[in-house]
N, C-alpha and C positions, 0 to 999 in steps of 0.2 A: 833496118835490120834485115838480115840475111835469112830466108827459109831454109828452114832444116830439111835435110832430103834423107833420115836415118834417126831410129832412136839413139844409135850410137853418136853421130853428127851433136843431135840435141842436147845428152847428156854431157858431153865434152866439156861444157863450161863451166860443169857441175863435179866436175872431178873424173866424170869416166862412168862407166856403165857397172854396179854392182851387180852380180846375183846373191839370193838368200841364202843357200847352201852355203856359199863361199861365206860369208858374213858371219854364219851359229857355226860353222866346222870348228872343232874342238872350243868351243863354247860352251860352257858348264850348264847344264840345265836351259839352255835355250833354243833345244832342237825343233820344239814346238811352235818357234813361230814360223818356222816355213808352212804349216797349216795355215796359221793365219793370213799371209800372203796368197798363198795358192787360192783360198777361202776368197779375198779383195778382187784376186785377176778374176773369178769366176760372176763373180758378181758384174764387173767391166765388161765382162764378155755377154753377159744376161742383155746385154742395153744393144750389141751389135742387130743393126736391122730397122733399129727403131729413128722417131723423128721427134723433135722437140717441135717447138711450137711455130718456128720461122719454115720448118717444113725442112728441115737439114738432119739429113742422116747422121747418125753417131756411132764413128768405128773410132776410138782413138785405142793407141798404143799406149801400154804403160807399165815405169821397170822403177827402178834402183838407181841412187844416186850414189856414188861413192864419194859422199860427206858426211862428217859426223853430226853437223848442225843438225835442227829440230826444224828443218823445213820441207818447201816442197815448188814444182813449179810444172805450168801448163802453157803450151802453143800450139798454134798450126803450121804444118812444115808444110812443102811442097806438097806430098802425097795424103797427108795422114794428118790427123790430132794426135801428140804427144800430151802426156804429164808423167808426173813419179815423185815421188817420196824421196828422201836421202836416206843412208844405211841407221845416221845417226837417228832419224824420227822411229824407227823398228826396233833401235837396242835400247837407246837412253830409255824411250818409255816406255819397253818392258820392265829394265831395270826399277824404275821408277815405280812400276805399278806391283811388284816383287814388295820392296819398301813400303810399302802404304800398308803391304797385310800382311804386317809383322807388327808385334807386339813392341819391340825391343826398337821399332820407327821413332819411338816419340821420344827418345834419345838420344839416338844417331842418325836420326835420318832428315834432320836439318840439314848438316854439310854433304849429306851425300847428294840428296835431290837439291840442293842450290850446284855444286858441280853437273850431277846430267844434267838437270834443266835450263841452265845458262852459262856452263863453263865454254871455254874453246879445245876443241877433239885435244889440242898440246899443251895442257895446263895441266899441273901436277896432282893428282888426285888428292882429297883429305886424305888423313892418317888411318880412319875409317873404310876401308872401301867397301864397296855393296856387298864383294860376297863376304865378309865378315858377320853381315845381315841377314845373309841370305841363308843360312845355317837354321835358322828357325823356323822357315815355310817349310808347314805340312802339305799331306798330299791333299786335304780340303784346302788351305789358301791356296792353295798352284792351282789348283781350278779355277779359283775367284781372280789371282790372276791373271789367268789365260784371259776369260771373263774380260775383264777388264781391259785388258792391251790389247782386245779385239776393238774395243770401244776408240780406245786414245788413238794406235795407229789406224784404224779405220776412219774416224774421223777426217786426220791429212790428207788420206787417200781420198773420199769421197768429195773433202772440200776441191782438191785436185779434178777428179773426173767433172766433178760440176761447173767448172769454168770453162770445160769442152763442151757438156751434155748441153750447156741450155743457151749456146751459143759466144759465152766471153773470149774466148780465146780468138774464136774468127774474128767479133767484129772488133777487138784489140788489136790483132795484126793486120786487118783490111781498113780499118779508121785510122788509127792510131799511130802505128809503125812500130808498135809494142808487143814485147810477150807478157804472159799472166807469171811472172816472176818471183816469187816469194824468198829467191836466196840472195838477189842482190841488194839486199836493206840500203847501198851504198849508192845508188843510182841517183840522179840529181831529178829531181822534183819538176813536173810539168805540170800546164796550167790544166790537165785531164784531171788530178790527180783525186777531185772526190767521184768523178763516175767510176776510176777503178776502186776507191773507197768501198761504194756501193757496189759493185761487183764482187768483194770480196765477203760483204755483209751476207750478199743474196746465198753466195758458196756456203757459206756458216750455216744457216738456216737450210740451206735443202737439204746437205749431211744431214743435221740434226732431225729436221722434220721425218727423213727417209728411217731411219732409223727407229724414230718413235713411235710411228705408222706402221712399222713393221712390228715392231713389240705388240703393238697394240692390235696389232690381226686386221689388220684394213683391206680389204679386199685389192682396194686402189692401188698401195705401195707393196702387199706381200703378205708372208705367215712364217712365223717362227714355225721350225720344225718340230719344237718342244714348248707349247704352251706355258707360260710361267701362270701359279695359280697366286701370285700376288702382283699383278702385273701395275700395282704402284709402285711397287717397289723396282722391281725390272726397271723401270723407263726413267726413275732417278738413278739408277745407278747406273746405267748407260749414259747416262747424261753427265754425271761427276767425271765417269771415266773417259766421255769427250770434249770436256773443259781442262784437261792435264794436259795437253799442248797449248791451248790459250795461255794458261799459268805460265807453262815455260816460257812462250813469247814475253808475257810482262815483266817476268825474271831475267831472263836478257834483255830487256828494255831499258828495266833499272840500272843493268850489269854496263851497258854502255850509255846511261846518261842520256837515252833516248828520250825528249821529251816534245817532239814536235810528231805531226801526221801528218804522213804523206801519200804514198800508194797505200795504205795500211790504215784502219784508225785504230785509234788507242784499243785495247783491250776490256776495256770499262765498257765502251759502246759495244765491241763483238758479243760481251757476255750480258749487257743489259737487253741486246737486238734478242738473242737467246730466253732471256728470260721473258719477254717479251711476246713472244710466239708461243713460250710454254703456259702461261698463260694465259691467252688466247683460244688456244688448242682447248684445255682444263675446261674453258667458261665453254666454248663453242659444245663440248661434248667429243670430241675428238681424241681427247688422253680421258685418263678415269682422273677423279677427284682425287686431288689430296696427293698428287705427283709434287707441285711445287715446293707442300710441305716438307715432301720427303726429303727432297734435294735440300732443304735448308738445314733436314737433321744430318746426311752424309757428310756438308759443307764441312757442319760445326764436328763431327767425327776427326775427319780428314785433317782438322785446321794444326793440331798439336803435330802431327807430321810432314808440315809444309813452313813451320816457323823460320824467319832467319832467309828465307828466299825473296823477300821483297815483293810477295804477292799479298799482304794482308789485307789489301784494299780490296780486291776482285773475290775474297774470302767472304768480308765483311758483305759485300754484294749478294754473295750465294746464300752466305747463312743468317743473313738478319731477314726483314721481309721481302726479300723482292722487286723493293719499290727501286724504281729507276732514276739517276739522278736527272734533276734539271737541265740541267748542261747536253748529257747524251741524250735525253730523248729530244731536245729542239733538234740537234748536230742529226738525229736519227731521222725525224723527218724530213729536213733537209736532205741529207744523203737519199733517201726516199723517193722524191721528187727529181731531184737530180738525174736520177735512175731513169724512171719512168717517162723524162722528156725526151730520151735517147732510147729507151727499150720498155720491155713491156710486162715481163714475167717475175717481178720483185715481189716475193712472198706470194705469187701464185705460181705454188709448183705445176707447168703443166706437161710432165712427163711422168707418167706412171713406172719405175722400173722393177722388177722381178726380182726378186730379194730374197732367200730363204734364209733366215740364224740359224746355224745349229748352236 
């Protein structure tokens, strides 16, 4: 595979280089997420200087994909780390997150959210469309919201930055002859295919960790600028709202008859891997008690307005107990091991990055 010499070069394959501006212009109520972007680049920019644990500096690049899809993708070019989000991972799952806090979801907002979350950008809308929906958010939901599609697009973005931060991307295109690819589902299957599995698991997990350690005031990972005074509740709901990409991926899953693993594993294991770490964190004293519970009352909230999408399974996972299936947690240690005979930093985050929520 050829080195990129340009985000422009990189993005090419992905449709072309999107900015945000151009994306919410005359876009009804969605001027605010260009906060949220500018918010993600600042946070990328927070890591410039710094060094993961192989002792490699981290400057990557990162922009806008002009695709609607619900993905995302990371390399190393000639000069630089790239990665980037697609347009559609910033609209859909605002839209998306719009839907969820509204009353009037648990009626229409079956066909809407199976359209964002697994339609293709040129399939016909339901008869329903979001802003039909969207007539009901007040100005408290639009804060919750924001809230939340800070969570869900943040999420992509950071699983993104972390395939640069802790080294996948180098040693995927210096071993491998590969990029960390998340748009081409399409690509034919190598006998690599469970180290980047685990690659992709580690991504999951240092998003989420970073995140929860931030809520959670950890000196190591950062400080919310606004203390939350139920900071149970905060870190399950940041968590719900960064499981709404996973969902969409299972939803497209289902959508094309997806049922083998390849770069990718199934979704059952990214959010068993998730739950997994959450609690661990819980037991170790790392999150406050009583977060995993909470995550199982949001699930079961959430569940009546995700019906009809073909994620009941991964539902069932969130809002029953937690307990991990048989099957993903062998495949989990395995992927595990796999990891660590080739690398080294699997569920030990060992970069601290600078992080303020507001």
């Amino acid at each position: 595979m050829p080195r990129f010499s340009s985000f422009d070069d990189f993005a090419e394959q992905y449709g072309g280089q999107c900015s945000i501006d151009e994306a919410t212009q005359g876009t009804s109520g969605l001027g605010w997420l260009e906060e949220i972007w500018n918010g993600l680049i600042s946070i990328n920019q927070s890591y410039f200087g710094d060094k993961n644990s192989r002792g490699d500096s981290y400057r990557a690049q990162a922009g806008i994909f002009n695709s609607f899809e619900i993905n995302g993708a990371a390399d190393q070019g000639k000069y630089e780390l790239y990665f980037g989000v697609t347009i559609g991972t910033i609209l859909r799952l605002a839209y998306a997150q719009k839907i969820l806090q509204v009353d009037r979801a648990d009626k229409l907002g079956g066909p809407c959210m199976k359209h964002l979350l697994s339609g293709h950008a040129d399939e016909t809308p339901p008869d329903e469309l979001p802003d039909s929906i969207l007539e009901t958010v007040t100005s408290s939901s639009l804060a919750k919201v924001k809230d939340q599609a800070f969570f869900s697009i943040g999420f992509v973005f950071q699983h993104e930055a972390f395939h640069t931060l802790v080294g996948h991307a180098g040693y995927v295109r210096d071993q491998l002859n590969l990029g960390m690819d998340e748009v081409a589902f399409h690509r034919d299957a190598t006998k690599r295919d469970e180290l980047i599995q685990a690659m992709e698991l580690e991504a999951d997990g240092a998003a989420f960790t970073n995140f929860w350690l931030t809520l959670n005031q950890s000196p190591r990972f950062g400080y919310c600028e606004d203390p939350d005074p139920d900071p149970t509740s905060r870190i399950a709901e940041a968590t719900m709202g960064c499981m709404i990409p996973i969902l969409a991926i299972e939803a497209r899953r289902g959508r094309l008859s997806k049922r083998t693993e390849r770069r990718h594993p199934f979704p059952s294991r990214r959010v068993s891997l998730i739950l997994r770490l959450l609690q661990t964190y819980e037991r170790k004293g790392k999150l406050p008690s009583g977060t995993a519970a909470k995550l199982r009352e949001l699930a079961a909230i959430a569940r009546p307005k995700l019906v009809g999408i073909g994620v009941d399974g991964l539902l069932d996972l969130l809002a029953g107990d937690n307990s991990i299936d048989t099957d993903d947690k062998a495949k989990l240690n395995h992927l595990i091991k796999t990891y660590n005979d080739h690398l080294s930093v699997f569920e030990e985050l060992s970069f601290a990055p600078r992080i303020r929520i507001t």
